[in-house]
C-alpha positions in Angstrom: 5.2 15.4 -22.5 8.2 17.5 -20.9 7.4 21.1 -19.5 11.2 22.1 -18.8 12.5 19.7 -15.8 9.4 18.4 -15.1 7.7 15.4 -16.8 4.0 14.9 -16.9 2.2 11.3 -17.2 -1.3 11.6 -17.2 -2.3 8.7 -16.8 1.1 7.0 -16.4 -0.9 3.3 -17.5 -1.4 4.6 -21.4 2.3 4.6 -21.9 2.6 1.0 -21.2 3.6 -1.2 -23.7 3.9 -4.8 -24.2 5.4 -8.1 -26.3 3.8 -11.3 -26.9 5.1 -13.6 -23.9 7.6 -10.6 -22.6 8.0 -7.3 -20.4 8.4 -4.2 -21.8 9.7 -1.3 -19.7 10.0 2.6 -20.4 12.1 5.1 -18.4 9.7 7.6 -17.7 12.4 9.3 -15.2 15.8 9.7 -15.2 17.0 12.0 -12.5 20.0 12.0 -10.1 18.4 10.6 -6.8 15.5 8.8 -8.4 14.1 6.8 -11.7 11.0 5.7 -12.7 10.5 2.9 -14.9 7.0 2.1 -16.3 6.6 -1.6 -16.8 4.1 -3.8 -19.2 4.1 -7.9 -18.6 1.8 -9.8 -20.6 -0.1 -12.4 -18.9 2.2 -15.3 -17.3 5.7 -12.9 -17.6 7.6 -12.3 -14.1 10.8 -11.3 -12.6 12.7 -13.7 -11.3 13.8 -13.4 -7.2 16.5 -10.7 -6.7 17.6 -7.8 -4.9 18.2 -4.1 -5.3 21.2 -1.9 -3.5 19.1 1.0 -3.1 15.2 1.6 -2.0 12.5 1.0 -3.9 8.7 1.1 -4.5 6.6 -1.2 -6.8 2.9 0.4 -7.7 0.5 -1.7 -9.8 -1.3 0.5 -11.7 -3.2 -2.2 -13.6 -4.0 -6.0 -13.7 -3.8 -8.7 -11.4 -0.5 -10.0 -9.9 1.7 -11.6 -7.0 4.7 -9.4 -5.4 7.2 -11.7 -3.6 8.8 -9.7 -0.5 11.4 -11.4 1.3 10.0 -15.0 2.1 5.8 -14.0 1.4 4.0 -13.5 -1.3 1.1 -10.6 -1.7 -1.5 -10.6 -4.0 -1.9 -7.5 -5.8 -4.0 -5.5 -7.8 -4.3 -2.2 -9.1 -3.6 0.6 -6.7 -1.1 -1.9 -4.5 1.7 -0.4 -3.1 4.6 -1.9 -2.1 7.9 -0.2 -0.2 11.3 -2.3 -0.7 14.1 -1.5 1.6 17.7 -2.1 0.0 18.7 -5.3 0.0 15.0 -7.4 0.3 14.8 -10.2 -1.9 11.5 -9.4 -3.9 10.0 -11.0 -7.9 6.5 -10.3 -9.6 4.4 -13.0 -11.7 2.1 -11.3 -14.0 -1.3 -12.7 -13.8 -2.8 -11.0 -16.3 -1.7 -8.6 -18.6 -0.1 -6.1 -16.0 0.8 -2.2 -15.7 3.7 -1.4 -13.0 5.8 1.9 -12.2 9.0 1.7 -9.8 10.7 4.0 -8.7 13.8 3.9 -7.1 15.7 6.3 -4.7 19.4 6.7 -5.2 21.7 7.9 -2.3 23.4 11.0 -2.6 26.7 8.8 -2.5 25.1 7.0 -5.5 24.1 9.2 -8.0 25.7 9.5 -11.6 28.0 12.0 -12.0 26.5 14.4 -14.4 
């Protein structure tokens, strides 16, 4: 629920959502310098290999799953936490059915104009 600017999540997992064979993802935040997207994969979903432009942190809230960074892979599990610099080449395979929130950190040069 919103109280006035702020947004309250509690707990952030029970908002997830998810598709047969898919990922479903929720914008829980949408501020200038930072977003937060809540993310359900069913079992066997991923993200393929790619990179961001701006910092970033994956936290697995629920479920079992690998989180590529650069050239290793991490096993993962709920409570993981995992910083991303710009730029690092990262991906996530679902091995179960799996609960994520990133957030990501806009620069002050990269913020939408409002």
């Amino acid at each position: 629920f919103q109280l006035g600017a702020m947004a309250l999540y509690s707990p952030p997992w029970r908002e997830a959502e998810f598709a047969d064979e898919g990922i479903v993802s929720k914008t829980l935040v949408e501020e200038p310098f930072s977003k937060v997207i809540l993310f359900g994969f069913a079992k066997g979903q991923s993200l393929s290999e790619h990179t961001a432009s701006m910092p970033a942190i994956i936290h697995i809230l629920s479920g079992p799953a690998k989180v590529l960074l650069g050239d290793t892979w991490h096993d993962a599990g709920p409570g993981s936490w995992f910083f991303m610099p710009p730029g690092l080449n990262h991906a996530i395979q679902a091995e179960d059915d799996v609960v994520m929130l990133l957030t990501m950190f806009r620069s002050w040069e990269a913020a939408p104009a409002e």
